[in-house]
N, C-alpha and C positions, 0 to 999 in steps of 0.2 A: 504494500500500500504506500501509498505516496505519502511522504513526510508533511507533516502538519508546520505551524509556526509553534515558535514554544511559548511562549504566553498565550495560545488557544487551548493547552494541557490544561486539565481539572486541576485543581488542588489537592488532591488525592492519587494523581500520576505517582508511577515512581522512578525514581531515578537514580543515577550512578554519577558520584560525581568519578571526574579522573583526573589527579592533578601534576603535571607537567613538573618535571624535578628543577629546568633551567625556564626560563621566558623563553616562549616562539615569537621568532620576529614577523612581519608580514607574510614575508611566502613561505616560509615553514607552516605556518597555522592556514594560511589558504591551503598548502597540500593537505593537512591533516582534513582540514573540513570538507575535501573531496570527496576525502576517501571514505570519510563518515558518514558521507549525504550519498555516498555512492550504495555501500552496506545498506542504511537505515532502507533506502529506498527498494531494497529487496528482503528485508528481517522477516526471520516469521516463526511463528514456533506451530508445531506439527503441520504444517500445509496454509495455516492459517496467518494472515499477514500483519503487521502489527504496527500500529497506528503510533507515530514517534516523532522526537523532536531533537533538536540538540541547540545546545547555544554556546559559545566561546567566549567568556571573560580574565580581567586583569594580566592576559599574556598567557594563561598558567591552566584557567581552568576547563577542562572540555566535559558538559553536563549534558546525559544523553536523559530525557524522558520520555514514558509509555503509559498511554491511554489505557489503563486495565480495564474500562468497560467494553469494549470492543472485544478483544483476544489478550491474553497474557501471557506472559515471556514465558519459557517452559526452561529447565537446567541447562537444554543444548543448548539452547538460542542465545540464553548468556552467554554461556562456556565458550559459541561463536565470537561473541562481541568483542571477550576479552582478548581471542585468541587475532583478531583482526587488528583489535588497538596494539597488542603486542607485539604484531609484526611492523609495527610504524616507525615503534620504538626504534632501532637503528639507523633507518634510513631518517628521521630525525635529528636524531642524536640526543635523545632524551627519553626519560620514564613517564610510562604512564598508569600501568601497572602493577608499579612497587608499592609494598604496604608499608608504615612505619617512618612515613613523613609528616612533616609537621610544616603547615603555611601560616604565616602570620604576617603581617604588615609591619615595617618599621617605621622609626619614627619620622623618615622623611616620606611613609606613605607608600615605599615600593613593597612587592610582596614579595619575601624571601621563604623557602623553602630548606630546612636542617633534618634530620633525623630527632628520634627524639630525644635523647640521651645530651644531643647540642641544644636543644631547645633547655634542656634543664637547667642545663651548664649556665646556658646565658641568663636564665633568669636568676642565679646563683649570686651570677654578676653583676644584676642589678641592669640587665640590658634587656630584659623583658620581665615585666611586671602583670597583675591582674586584670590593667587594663588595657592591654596592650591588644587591638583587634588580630582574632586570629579565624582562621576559616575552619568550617568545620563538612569536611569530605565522606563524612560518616553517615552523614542526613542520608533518608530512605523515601520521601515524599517531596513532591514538588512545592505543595504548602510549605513545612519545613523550609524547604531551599530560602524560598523568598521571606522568610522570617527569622532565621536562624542562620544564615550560611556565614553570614562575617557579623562577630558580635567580639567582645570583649572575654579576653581568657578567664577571669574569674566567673563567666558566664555559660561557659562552658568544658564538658570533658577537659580541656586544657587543663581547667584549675588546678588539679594532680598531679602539672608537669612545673608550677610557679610556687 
């Protein structure tokens, strides 16, 4: 099925965020969003096609969402998604697949990506604090997304790692 816009997704969609380890510059993330609207526009799970969307922000993040009232993603169809964004990865030159990052904005406002054990550290340091907006890649709903996705570390999961 043909790809939708993604602010026409319910609030109830769900989604994947996937977050980029380095920033993509322009034609990096134009190839990525090719080859994503290429996929999306044939996804389907058991024969059945699946009604989806993606959007690309802060350099970093690629958030694919699906219309579950329609048809719903089945294990292959992920296990596709993921296996499609991870062949990107190289010709890239970046993650998108890796688990165990941590995105947070700094305080000149750009979004840096560490593992988490560096995120600790620097909070340690006194170079990220509770309030320090951080993104949270873990959200399951497209509601979520749009109300939770970059909020303050004492706001969320984060707060654990400050």
């Amino acid at each position: 099925m043909p790809m939708v816009t993604f602010d026409a997704l319910p609030d109830d969609a769900r989604v994947w965020v996937f977050g980029s380890r380095d920033p993509l510059g322009d034609e990096l993330a134009a190839s990525l969003l090719r080859h994503v609207d290429a996929y999306l526009d044939v996804w389907a799970a058991h024969g059945e096609p699946l009604t989806s969307a993606r959007t690309w922000r802060d350099r970093h993040f690629l958030v694919i969402g699906l219309d579950q009232s329609t048809a719903g993603a089945s294990g292959c169809s992920i296990d596709a998604l993921f296996r499609i964004l991870h062949g990107l990865e190289q010709p890239l030159g970046t993650s998108l697949v890796t688990g165990g990052l941590v995105f947070y904005r700094d305080a000149r406002g750009t979004v840096q990506c560490v593992d988490r054990a560096t995120f600790s550290a620097r909070a340690r340091a006194g170079e990220i604090d509770g309030d320090t907006p951080v993104f949270d890649t873990t959200l399951t709903t497209l509601g979520e997304l749009r109300e939770q996705f970059e909020r303050p570390a004492n706001r969320s999961w984060h707060a654990q790692l400050v």
